[in-house]
Phi, psi and omega in degrees: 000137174274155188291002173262002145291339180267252171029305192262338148314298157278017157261346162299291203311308151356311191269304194296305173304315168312327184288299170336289159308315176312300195310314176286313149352298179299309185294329184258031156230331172308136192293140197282037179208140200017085204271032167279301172295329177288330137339347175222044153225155177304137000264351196297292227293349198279293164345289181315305197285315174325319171261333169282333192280303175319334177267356179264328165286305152333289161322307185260012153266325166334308189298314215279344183274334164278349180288341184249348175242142199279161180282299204308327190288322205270324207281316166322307194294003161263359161311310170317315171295351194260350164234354171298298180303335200275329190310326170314307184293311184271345138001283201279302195271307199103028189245158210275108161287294176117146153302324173264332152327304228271354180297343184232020152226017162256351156319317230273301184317283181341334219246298185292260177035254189313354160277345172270338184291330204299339186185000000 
């Protein structure tokens, strides 16, 4: 893989987790009381658009990462969104990892490692 193949790839990932956090945003601005229609008032909507537009961006550098890369090769790199949100959450939010939480995402890390070395 070339490094503007990585590049784009972990600019998915990226992206996704980013996406994440809007989504939770979105979720801590709704009201506790019918919070379906509270999706479509200021700030949930703003937050809602926000993370599709980013997850809409995502998606088409995704597309475009796949035109140069194989899906077995490409598909690993969202692990990386998978220790990104929680380190955000606990960052952003205050929520508790933990130690063996963080012990299971330097695994998470361990693993693409050896999948980008395989080949």
């Amino acid at each position: 893989m070339t490094i503007v193949q990585i590049l784009r790839l972990l600019a998915v990932a990226l992206l996704l987790a980013a996406g994440q956090i809007s989504f939770k945003l979105t979720a801590d601005t709704l009201p506790r009381t019918d919070r379906l229609v509270g999706l479509l008032r200021w700030p949930a909507l703003g937050w809602l658009s926000l993370a599709l537009g980013i997850y809409a961006v995502a998606t088409l550098l995704w597309v475009l990462a796949l035109s140069e890369t194989p899906l077995s090769r490409a598909y690993p790199f969202m692990l990386v969104s998978f220790t990104l949100v929680p380190l955000a959450a606990a960052v952003l939010f205050g929520e508790n990892l933990g130690w063996s939480y963080g012990l299971g995402m330097a695994l998470v890390l361990a693993g693409l490692a050896l999948v980008m070395k395989a080949g």
